[in-house]
DRENTOR-441202 format. One record per residue (C-alpha): residue number from 1; residue in one letter; y, x, z. Coordinates in nm, 3 decimals. Each point is the difference from the previous one (the first is absolute). Layout:
BEGIN
<site><seq>NUM</seq><type>a</type><Y>Y</Y><X>X</X><Z>Z</Z></site>
...
This chain:
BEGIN
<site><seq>1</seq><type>x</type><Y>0.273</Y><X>-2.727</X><Z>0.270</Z></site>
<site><seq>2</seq><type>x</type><Y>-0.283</Y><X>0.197</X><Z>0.199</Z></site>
<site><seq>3</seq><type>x</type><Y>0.034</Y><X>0.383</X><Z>-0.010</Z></site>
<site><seq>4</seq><type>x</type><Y>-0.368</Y><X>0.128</X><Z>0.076</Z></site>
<site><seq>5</seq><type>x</type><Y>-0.016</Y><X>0.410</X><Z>0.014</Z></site>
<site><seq>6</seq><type>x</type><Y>-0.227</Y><X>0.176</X><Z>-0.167</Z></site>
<site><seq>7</seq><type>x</type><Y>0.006</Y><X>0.363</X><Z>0.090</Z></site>
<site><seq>8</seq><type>x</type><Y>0.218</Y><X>0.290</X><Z>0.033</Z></site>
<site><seq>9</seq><type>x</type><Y>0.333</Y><X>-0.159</X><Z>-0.252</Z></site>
<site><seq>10</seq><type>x</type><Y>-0.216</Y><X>-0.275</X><Z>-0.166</Z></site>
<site><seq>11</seq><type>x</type><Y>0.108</Y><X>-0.359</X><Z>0.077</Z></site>
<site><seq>12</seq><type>x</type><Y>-0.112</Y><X>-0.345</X><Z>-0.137</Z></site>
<site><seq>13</seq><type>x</type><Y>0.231</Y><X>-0.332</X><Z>-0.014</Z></site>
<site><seq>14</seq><type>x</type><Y>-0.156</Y><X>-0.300</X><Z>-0.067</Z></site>
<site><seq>15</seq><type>x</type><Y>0.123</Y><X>-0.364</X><Z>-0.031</Z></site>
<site><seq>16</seq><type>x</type><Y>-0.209</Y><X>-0.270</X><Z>-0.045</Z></site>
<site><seq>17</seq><type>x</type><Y>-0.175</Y><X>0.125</X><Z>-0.342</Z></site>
<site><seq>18</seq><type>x</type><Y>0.242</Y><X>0.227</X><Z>-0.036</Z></site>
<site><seq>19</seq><type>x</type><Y>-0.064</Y><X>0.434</X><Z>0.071</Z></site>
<site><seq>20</seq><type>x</type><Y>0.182</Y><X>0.292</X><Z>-0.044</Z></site>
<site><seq>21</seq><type>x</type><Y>-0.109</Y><X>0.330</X><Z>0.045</Z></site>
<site><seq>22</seq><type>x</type><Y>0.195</Y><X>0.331</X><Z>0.122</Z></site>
<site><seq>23</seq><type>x</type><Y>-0.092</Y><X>0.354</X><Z>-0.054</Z></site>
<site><seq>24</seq><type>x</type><Y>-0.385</Y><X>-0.006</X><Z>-0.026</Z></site>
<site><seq>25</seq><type>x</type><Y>-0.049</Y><X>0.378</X><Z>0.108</Z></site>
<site><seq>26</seq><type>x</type><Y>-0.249</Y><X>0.245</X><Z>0.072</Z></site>
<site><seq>27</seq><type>x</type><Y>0.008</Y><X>0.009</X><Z>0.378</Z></site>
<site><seq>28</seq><type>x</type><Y>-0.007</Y><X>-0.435</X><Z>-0.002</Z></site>
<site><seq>29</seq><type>x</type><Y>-0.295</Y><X>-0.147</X><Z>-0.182</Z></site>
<site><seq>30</seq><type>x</type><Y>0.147</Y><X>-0.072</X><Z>-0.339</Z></site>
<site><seq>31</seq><type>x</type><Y>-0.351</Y><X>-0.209</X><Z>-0.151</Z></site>
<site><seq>32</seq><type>x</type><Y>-0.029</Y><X>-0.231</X><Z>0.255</Z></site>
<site><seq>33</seq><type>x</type><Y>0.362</Y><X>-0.006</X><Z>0.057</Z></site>
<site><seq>34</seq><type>x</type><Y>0.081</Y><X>-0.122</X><Z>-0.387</Z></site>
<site><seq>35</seq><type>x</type><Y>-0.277</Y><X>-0.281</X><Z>0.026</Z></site>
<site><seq>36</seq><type>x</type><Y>0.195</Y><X>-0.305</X><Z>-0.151</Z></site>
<site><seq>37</seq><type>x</type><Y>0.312</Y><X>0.176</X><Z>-0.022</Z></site>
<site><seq>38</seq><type>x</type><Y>0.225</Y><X>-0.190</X><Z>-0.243</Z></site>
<site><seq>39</seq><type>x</type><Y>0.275</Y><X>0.300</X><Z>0.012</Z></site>
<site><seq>40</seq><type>x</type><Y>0.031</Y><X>0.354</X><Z>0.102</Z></site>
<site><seq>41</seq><type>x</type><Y>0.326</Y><X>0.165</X><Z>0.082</Z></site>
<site><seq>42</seq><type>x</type><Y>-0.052</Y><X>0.398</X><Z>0.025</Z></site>
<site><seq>43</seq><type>x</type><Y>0.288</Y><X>0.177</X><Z>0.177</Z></site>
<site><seq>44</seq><type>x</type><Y>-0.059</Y><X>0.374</X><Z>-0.140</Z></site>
<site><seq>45</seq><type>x</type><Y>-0.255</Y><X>0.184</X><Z>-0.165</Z></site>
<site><seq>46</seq><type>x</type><Y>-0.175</Y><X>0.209</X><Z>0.343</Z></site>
<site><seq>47</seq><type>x</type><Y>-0.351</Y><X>-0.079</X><Z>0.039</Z></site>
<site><seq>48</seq><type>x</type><Y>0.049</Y><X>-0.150</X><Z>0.308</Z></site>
<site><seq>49</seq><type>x</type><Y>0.176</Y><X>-0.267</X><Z>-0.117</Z></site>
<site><seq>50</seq><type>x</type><Y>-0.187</Y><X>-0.042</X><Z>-0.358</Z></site>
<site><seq>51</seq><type>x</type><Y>-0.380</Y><X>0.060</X><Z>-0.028</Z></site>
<site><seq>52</seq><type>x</type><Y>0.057</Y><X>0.034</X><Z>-0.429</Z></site>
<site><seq>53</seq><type>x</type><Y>-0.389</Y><X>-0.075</X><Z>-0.047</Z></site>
<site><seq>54</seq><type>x</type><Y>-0.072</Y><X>-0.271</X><Z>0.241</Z></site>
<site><seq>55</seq><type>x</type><Y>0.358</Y><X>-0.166</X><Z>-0.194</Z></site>
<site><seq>56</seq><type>x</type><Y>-0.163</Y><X>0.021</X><Z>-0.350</Z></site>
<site><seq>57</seq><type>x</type><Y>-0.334</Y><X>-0.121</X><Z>0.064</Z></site>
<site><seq>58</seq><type>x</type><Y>0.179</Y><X>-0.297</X><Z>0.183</Z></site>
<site><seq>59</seq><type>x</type><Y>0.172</Y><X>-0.054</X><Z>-0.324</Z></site>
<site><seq>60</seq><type>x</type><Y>-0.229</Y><X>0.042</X><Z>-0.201</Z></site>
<site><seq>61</seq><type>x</type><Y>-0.216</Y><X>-0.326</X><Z>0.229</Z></site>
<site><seq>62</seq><type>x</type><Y>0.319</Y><X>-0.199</X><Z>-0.013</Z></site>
<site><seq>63</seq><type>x</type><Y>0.159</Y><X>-0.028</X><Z>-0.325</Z></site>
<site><seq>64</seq><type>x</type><Y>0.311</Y><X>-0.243</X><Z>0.240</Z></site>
<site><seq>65</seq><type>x</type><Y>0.053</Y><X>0.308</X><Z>0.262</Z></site>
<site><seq>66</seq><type>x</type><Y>0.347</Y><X>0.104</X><Z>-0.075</Z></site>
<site><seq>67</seq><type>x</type><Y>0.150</Y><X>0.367</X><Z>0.143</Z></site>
<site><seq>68</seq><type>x</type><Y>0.365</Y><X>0.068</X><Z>0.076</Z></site>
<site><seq>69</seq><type>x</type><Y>0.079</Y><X>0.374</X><Z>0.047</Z></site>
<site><seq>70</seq><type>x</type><Y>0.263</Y><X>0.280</X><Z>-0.044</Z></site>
<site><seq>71</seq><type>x</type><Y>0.016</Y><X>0.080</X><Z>-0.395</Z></site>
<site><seq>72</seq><type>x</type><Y>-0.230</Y><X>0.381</X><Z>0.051</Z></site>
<site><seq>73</seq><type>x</type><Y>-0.295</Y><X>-0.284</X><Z>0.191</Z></site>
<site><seq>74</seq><type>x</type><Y>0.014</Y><X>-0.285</X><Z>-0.264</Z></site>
<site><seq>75</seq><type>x</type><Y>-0.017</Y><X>0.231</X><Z>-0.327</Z></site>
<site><seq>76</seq><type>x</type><Y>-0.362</Y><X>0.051</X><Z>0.170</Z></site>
<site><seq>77</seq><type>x</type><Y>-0.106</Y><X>-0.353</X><Z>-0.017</Z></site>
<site><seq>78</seq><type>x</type><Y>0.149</Y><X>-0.069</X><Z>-0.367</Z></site>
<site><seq>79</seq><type>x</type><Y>0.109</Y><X>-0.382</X><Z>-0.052</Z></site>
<site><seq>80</seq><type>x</type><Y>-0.156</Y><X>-0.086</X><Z>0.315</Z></site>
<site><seq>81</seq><type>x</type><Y>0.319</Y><X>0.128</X><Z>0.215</Z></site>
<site><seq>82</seq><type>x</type><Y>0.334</Y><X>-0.035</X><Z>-0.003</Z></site>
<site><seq>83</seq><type>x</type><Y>0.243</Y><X>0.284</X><Z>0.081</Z></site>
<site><seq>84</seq><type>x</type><Y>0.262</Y><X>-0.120</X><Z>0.256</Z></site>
<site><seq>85</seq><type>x</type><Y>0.267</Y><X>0.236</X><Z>0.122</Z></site>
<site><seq>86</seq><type>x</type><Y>0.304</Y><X>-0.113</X><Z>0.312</Z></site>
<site><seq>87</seq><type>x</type><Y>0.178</Y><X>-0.258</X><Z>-0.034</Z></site>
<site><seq>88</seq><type>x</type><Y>-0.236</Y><X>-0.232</X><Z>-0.239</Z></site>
<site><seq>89</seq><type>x</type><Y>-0.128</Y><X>-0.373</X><Z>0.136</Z></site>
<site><seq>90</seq><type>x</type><Y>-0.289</Y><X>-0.167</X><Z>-0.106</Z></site>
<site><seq>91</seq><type>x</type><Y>-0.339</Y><X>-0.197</X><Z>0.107</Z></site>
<site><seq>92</seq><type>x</type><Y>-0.339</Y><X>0.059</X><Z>0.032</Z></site>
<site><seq>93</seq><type>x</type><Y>-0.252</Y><X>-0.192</X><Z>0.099</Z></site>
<site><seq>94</seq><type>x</type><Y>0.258</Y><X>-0.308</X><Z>0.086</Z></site>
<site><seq>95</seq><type>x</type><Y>0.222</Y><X>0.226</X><Z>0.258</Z></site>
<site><seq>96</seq><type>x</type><Y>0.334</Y><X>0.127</X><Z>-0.107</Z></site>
<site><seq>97</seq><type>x</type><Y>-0.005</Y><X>0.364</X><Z>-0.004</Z></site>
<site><seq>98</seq><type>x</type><Y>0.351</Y><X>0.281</X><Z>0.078</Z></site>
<site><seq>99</seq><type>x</type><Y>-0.063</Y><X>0.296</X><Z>-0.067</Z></site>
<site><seq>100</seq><type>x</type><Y>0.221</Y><X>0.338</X><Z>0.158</Z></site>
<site><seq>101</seq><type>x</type><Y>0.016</Y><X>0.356</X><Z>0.060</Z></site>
<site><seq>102</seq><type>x</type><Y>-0.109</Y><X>0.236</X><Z>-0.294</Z></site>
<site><seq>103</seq><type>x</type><Y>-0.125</Y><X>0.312</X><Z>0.200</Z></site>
<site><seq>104</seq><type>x</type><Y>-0.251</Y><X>0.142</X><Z>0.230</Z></site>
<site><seq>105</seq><type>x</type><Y>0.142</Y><X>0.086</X><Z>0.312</Z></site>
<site><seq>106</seq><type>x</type><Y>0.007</Y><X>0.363</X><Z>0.030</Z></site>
<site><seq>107</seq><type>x</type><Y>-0.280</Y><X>0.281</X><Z>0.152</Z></site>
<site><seq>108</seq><type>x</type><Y>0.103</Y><X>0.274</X><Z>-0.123</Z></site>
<site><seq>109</seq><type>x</type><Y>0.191</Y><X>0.210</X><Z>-0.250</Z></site>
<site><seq>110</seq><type>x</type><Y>-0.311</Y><X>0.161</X><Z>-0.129</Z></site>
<site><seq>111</seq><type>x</type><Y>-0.174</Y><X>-0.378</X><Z>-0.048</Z></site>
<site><seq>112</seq><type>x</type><Y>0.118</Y><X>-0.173</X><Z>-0.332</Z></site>
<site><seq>113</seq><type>x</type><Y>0.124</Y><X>-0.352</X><Z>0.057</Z></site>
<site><seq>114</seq><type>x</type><Y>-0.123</Y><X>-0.298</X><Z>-0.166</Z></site>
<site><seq>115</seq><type>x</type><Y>0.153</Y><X>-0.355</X><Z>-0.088</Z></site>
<site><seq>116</seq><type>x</type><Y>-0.035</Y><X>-0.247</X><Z>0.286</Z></site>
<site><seq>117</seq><type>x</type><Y>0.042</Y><X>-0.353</X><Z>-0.011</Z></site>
<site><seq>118</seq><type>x</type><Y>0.054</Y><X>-0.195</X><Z>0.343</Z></site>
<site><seq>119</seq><type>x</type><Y>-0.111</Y><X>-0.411</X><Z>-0.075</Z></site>
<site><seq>120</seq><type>x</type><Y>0.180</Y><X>-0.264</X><Z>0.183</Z></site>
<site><seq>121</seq><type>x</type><Y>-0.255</Y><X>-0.282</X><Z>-0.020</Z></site>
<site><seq>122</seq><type>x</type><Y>0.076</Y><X>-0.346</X><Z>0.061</Z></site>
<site><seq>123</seq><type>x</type><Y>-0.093</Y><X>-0.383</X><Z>0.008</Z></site>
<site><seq>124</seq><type>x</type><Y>0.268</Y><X>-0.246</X><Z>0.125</Z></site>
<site><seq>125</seq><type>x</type><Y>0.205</Y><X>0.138</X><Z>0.302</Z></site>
<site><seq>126</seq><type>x</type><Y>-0.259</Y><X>0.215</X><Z>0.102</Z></site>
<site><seq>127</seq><type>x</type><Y>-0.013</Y><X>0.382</X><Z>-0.116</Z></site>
<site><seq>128</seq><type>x</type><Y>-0.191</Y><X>0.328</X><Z>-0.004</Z></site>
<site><seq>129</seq><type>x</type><Y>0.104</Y><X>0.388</X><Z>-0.057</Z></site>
<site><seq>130</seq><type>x</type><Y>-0.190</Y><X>0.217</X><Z>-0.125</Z></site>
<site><seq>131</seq><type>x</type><Y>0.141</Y><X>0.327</X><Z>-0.023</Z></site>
<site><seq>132</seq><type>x</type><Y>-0.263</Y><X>0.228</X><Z>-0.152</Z></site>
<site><seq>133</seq><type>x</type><Y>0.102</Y><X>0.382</X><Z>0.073</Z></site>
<site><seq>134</seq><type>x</type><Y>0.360</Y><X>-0.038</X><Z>0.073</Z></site>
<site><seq>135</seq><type>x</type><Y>0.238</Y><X>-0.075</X><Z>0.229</Z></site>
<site><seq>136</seq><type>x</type><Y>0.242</Y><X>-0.213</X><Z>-0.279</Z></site>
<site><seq>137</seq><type>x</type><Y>0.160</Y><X>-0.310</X><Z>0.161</Z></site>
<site><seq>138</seq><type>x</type><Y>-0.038</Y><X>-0.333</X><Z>-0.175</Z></site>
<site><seq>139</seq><type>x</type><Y>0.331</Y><X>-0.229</X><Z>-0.051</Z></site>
<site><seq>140</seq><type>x</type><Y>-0.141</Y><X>-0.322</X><Z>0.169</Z></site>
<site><seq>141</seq><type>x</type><Y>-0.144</Y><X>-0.071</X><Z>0.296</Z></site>
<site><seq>142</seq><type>x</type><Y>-0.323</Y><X>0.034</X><Z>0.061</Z></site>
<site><seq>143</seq><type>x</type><Y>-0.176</Y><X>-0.207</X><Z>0.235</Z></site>
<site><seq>144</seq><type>x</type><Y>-0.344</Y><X>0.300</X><Z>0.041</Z></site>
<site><seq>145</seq><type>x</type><Y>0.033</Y><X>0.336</X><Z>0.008</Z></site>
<site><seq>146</seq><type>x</type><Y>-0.294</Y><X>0.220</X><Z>-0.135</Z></site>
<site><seq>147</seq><type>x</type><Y>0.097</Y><X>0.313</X><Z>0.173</Z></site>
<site><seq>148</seq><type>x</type><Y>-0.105</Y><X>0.297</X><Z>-0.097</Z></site>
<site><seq>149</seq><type>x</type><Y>-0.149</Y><X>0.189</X><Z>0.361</Z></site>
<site><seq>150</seq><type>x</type><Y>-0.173</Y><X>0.346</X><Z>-0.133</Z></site>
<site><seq>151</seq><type>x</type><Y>0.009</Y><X>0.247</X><Z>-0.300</Z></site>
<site><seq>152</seq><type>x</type><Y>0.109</Y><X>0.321</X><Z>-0.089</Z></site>
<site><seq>153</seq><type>x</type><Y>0.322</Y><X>-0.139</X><Z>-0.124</Z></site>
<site><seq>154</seq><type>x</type><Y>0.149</Y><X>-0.159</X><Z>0.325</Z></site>
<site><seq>155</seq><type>x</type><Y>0.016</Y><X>0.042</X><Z>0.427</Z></site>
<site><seq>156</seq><type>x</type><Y>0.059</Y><X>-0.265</X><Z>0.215</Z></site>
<site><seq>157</seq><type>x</type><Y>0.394</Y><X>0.030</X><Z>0.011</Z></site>
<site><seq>158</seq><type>x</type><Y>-0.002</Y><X>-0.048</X><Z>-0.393</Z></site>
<site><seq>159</seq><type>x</type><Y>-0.215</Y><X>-0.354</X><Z>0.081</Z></site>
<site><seq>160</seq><type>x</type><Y>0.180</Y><X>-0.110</X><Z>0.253</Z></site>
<site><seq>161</seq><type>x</type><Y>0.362</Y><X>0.087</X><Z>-0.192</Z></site>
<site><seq>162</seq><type>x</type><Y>-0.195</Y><X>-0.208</X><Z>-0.306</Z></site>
<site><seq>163</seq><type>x</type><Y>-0.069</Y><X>-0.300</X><Z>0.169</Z></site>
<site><seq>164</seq><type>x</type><Y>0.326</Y><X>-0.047</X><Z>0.202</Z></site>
<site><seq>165</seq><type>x</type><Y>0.145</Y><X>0.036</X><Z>-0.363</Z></site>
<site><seq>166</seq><type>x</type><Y>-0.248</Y><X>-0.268</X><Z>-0.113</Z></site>
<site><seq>167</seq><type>x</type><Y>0.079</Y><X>-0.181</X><Z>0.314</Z></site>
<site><seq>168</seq><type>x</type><Y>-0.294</Y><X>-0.291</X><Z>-0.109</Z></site>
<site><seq>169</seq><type>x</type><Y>-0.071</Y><X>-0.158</X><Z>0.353</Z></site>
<site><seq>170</seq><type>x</type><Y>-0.356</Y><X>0.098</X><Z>-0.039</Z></site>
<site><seq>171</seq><type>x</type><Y>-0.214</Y><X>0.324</X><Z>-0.126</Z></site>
<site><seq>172</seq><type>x</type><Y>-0.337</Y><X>0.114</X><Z>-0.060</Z></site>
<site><seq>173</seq><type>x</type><Y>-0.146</Y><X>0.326</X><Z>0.001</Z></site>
<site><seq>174</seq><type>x</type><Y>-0.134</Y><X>0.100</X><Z>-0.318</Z></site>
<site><seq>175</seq><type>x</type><Y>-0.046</Y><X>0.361</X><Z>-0.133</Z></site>
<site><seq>176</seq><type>x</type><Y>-0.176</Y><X>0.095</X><Z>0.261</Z></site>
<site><seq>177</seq><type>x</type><Y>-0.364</Y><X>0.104</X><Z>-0.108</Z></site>
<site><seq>178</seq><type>x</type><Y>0.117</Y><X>0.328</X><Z>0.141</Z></site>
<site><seq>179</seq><type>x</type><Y>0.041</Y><X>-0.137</X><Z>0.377</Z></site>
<site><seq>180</seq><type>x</type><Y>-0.318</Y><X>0.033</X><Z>0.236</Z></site>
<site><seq>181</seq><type>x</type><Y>-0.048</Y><X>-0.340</X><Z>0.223</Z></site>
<site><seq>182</seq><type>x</type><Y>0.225</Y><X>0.168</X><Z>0.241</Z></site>
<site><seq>183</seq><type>x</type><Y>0.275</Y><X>0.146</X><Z>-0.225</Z></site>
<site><seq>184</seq><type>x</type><Y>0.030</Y><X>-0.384</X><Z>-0.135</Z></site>
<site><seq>185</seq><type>x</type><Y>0.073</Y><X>-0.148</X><Z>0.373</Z></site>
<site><seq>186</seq><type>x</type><Y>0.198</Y><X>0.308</X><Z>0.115</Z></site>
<site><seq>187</seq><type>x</type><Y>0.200</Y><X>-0.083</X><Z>-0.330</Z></site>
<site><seq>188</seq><type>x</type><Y>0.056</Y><X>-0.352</X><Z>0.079</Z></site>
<site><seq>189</seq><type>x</type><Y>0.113</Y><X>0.117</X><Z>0.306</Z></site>
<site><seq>190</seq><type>x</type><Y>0.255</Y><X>0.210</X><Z>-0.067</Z></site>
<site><seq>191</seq><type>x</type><Y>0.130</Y><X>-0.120</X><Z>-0.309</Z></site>
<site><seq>192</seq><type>x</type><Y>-0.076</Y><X>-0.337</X><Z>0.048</Z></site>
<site><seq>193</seq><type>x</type><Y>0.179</Y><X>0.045</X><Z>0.392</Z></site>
<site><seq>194</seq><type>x</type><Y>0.308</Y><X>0.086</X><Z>-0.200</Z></site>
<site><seq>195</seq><type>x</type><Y>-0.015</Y><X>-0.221</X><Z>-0.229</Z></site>
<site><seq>196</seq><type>x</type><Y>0.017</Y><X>-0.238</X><Z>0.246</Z></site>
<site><seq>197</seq><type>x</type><Y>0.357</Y><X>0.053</X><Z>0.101</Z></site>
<site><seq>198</seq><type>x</type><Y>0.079</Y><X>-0.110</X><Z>-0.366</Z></site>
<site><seq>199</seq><type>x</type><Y>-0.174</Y><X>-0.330</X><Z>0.002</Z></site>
<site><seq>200</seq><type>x</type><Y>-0.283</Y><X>0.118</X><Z>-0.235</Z></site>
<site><seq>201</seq><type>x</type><Y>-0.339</Y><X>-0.056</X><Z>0.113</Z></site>
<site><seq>202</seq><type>x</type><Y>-0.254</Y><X>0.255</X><Z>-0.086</Z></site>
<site><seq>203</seq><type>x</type><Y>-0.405</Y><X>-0.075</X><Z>-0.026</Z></site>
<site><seq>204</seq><type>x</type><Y>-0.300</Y><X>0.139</X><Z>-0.169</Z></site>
<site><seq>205</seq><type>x</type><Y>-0.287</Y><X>-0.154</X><Z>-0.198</Z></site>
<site><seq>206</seq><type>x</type><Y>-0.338</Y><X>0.112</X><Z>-0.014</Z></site>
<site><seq>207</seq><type>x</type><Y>-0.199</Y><X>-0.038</X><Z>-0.324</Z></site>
<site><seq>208</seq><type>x</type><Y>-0.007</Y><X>-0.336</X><Z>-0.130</Z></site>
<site><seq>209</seq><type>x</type><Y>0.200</Y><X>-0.165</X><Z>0.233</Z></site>
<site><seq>210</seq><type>x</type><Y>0.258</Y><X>-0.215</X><Z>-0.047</Z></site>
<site><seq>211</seq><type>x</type><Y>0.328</Y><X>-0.111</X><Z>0.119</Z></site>
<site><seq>212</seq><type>x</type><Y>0.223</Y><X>-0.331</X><Z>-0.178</Z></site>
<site><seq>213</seq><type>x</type><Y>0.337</Y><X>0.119</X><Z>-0.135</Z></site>
């Protein structure tokens, strides 16, 4: 399968006919980015990771566009979504889908959490992690890391400590609509130059490239 990256913590994964959609936010570009989506996963319910609006009016064009999202998300989009929680297993748009974590990572005690849902995507022996907001460690190997490289909720240490956790042999910068051009290299540098010493490689995409699982 071909992971293409679509701003900020919104992916594609296509296969043949097959596409599946993650986390359609605000700071990506959610219309063009569910144009012959067959599936939607939604991680949690910030704005940055689900643009509501853009969602419904893609529903409402596609009566086949299916969205899987933490239970507070899907009561949004009525019979259209499916509420999925840790621990569940399913597929969407022909890949088998493992779902993990529960939480938001944590900013601060005076910021309410929110339910989180990290996807483990995956077609054959190849895999994909996406972890949304959270730092929640999936059971099976993973063969691409989507790792989480700015926000309000994490540092560099808490990255690094996620993906030597994760230990896929590769990763990809995502979350990172915050990072300047330079803040995303001097990233790569430093986490990705300690990363290294693990055996996990760490990249960056820029919008709408793509990079085979």
């Amino acid at each position: 399968m071909r992971l293409t990256k679509l701003g900020h913590a919104c992916v594609r994964l296509t296969d043949a006919d097959r596409t599946l959609l993650v986390d359609p936010g605000s700071f990506s570009e959610p219309a063009a980015a569910l144009e012959g989506a067959q599936a939607v996963l939604i991680t949690h319910e910030h704005a940055d990771h689900v643009d509501a609006g853009t969602l419904r009016a893609a529903l409402a064009a596609d009566s086949a566009l299916h969205v899987w999202a933490p239970a507070a998300v899907a009561a949004d989009y009525g019979d259209r979504a499916t509420a999925v929680g840790p621990g569940e297993t399913f597929e969407a748009a022909g890949f088998t889908v493992g779902t993990y974590g529960g939480q938001h990572a944590l900013i601060h005690t005076a910021v309410p959490l929110c339910a989180n849902v990290g996807y483990r995507v995956s077609d054959g022996a190849a895999s994909m992690y996406h972890p949304g907001d959270s730092f929640a460690v999936p059971t099976d190997p993973v063969s691409l890391l989507l790792l989480p490289t700015s926000g309000p909720w994490l540092s560099a240490g808490a990255a690094i400590d996620f993906a030597t956790a994760v230990r896929a042999p590769r990763a990809v910068q995502v979350h990172d609509a915050l990072l300047s051009d330079l803040g995303t290299m001097a990233t790569e540098r430093i986490v990705g130059g300690v990363l290294g010493t693990y055996g996990v490689g760490l990249s960056h995409l820029g919008l709408g490239e793509d990079v085979e699982v």
